[in-house]
C-alpha positions as CSV (number, residue, x, y, z in Angstrom):
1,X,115.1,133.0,126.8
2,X,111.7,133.2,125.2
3,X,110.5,129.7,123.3
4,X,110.2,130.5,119.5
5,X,106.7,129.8,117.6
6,X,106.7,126.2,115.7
7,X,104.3,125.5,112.3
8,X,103.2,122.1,112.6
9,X,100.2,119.6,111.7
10,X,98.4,117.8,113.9
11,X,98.2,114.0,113.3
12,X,96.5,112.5,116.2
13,X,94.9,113.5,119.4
14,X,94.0,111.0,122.4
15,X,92.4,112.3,126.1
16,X,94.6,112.0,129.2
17,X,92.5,112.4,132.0
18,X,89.4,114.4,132.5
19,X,90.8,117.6,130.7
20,X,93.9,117.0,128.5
21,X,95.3,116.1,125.7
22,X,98.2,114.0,124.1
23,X,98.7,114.9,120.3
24,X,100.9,113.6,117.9
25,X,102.3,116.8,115.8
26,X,104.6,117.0,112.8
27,X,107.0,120.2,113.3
28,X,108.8,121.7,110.5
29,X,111.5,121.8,113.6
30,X,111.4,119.0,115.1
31,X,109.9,116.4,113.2
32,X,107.5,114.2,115.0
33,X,106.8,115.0,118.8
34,X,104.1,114.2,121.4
35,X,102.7,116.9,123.4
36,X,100.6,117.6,126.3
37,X,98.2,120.2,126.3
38,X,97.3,120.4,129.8
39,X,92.9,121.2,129.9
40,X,92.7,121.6,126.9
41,X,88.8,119.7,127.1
42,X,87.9,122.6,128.9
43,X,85.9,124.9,127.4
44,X,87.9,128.2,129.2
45,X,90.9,126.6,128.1
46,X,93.2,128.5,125.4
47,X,93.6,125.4,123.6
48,X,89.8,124.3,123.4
49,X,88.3,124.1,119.6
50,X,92.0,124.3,118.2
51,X,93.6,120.5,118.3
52,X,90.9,118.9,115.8
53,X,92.3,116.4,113.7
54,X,94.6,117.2,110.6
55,X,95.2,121.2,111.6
56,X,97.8,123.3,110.7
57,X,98.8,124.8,114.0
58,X,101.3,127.3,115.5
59,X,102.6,126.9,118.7
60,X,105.1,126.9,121.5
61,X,106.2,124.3,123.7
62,X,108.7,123.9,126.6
63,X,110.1,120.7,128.1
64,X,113.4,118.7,127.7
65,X,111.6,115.4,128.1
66,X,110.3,113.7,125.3
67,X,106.7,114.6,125.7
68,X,106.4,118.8,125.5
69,X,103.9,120.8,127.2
70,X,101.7,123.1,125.0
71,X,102.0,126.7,126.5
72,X,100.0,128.6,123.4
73,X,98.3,128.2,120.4
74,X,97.5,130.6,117.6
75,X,93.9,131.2,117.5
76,X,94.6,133.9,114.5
77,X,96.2,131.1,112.6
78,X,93.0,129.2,110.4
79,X,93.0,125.9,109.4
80,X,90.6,123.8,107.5
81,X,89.2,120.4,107.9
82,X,89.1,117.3,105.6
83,X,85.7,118.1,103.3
84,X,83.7,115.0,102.8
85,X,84.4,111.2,103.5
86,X,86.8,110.3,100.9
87,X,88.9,112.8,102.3
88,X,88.2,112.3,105.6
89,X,89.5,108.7,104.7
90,X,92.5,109.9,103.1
91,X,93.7,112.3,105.7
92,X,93.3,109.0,108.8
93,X,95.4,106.9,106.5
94,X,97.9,109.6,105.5
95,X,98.1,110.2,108.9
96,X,98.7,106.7,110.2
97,X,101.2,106.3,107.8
98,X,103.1,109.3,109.0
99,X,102.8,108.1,112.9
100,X,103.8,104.5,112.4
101,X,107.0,105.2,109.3
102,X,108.1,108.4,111.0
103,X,110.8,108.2,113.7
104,X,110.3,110.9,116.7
105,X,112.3,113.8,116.7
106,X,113.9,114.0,113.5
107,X,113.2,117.6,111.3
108,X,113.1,116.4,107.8
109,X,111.9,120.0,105.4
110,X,111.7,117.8,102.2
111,X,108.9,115.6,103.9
112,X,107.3,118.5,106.1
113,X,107.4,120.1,102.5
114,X,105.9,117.0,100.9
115,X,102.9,116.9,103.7
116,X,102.0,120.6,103.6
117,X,102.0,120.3,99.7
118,X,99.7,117.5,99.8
119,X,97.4,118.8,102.8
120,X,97.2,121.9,100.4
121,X,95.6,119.6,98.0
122,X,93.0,118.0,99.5
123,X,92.3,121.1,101.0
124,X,91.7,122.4,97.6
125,X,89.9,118.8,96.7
126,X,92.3,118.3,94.9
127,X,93.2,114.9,96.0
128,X,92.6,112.0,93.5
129,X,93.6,108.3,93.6
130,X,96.7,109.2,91.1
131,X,97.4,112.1,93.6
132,X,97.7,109.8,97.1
133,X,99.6,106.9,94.9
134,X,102.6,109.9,94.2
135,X,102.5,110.6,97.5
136,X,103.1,107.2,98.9
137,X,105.7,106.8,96.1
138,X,107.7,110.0,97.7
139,X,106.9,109.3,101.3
140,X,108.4,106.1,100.8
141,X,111.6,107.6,98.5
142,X,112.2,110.1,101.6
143,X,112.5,107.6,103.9
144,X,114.7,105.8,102.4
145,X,112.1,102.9,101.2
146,X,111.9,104.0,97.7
147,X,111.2,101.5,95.0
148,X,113.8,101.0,92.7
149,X,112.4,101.1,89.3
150,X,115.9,101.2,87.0
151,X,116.8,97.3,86.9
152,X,115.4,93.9,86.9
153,X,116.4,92.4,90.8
154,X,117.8,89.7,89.4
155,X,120.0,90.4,86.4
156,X,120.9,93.7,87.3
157,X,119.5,95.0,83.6
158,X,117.7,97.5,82.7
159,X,114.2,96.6,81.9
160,X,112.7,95.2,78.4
161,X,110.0,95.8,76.6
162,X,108.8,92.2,75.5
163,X,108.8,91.3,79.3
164,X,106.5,91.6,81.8
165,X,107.5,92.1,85.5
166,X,105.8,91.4,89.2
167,X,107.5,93.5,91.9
168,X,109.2,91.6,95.4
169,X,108.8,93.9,98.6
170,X,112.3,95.5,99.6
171,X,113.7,93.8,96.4
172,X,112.6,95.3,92.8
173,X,111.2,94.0,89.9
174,X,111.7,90.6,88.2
175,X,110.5,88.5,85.4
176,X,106.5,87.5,85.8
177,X,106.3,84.1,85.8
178,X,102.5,84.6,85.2
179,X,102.6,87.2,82.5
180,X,101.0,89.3,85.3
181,X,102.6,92.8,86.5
182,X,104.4,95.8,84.7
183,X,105.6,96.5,81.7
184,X,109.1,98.5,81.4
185,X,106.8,101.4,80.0
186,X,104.8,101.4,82.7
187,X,107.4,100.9,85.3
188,X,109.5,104.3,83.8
189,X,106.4,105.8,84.0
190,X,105.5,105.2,87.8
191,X,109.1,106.0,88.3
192,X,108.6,109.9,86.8
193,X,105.1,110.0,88.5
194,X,103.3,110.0,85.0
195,X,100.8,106.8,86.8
196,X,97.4,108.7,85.4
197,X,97.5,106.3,82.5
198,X,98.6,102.8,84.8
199,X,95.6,100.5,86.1
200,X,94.3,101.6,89.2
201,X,94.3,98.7,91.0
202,X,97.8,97.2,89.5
203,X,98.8,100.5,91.2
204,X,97.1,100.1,94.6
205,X,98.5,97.0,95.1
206,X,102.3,97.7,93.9
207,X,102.0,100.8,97.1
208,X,99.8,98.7,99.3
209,X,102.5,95.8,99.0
210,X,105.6,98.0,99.6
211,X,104.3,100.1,102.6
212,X,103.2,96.7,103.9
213,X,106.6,95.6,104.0
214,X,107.6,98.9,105.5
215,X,105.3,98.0,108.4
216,X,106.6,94.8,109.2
217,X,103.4,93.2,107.9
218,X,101.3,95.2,110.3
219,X,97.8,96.2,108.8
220,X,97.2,99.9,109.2
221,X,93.9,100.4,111.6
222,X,93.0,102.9,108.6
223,X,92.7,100.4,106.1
224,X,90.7,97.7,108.5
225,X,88.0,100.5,109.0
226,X,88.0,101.6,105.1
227,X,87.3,97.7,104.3
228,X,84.7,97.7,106.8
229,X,82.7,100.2,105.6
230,X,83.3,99.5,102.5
231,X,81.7,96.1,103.0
């Protein structure tokens, strides 16, 4: 029985050896797999010029173990690359996120549907600091991290409008005790994804802090080089 063609992105690409490959894909099948695309750093190989980083690919694999072996590629099937640095930036870090919060072999459309829609966008450069803030918000809401932004932690309530309210990871919101954080406004409107109008940085941090958590504290490698060349 012939193996059926699979849509997928790449998300990260290591050598094995002297002429291979091991990439991290995200299949609208499958979810996330590893494959092994055997000389593919050779330049008569099918698969040369075709696994660069963040490409939309279509391929076939076979194997029942966990890695799969590439047996073709679509080299009709175009793809393009990240634009400039900022998006070259936002693609590693999107893509780190996906590797490290995504378990292996789990199809999941609504985020396949959710990375294609925003990989369309930065294609487009489209991609804005509002723009990668929604997405975190809805990567984290598909896993089954999402924020809950309809009552105070600690009372239960639904949020007021004279109070001001700081954010606990994996908990909710709660009374400031500094005067610093969110307003109930502000917290329906990250909640409907209206954030154009929050404070950037307010908003960094409130995604920053609640992926961190989803991480078990560990720093993404993305973020240590961003802060390095930043510096």
């Amino acid at each position: 029985m012939p193996h059926s063609w699979e849509s997928c992105f790449l998300l990260h690409a290591r050598s094995f050896g002297d002429t291979s490959i091991i990439a991290d894909v995200f299949s609208e099948s499958s979810g996330k797999i590893s494959i092994m695309a055997k000389g593919a750093k050779n330049p008569k190989s099918k698969f040369f010029g075709h696994l660069l980083p963040f490409s939309a690919l279509k391929i076939v694999l076979t194997g029942k173990s966990e890695m799969k072996t590439l047996t073709q590629i679509d080299s009709n099937y175009l793809s393009q690359s990240a634009k400039g640095p900022h998006d070259l930036y936002t693609y590693l870090y999107v893509n780190e996120l996906m590797i490290r919060l995504l378990p292996k072999g789990l199809a999941n459309l609504e985020l396949y549907n959710l990375y294609s829609n925003f990989v369309e966008l930065a294609r487009a450069d489209a991609i804005n600091e509002a723009s990668l803030r929604i997405f975190e918000l809805d990567l984290l809401d598909v896993l089954g991290y999402g924020i809950n932004f309809d009552t105070d932690m600690h009372e239960n309530s639904e949020f007021k409008n004279e109070i001001i309210y700081s954010y606990k990871p994996e908990r909710g919101f709660y009374t400031s005790n500094d005067g610093h954080g969110f307003t109930a406004n502000e917290i329906l409107s990250i909640k409907n994804r209206e954030v154009q109008q929050i404070d950037k940085l307010k908003l960094k941090q409130l995604s920053e802090v609640a992926i961190t958590a989803c991480l078990d504290g560990r720093e993404l490698s993305s973020r240590k080089f961003f802060k390095k060349i930043k510096i």
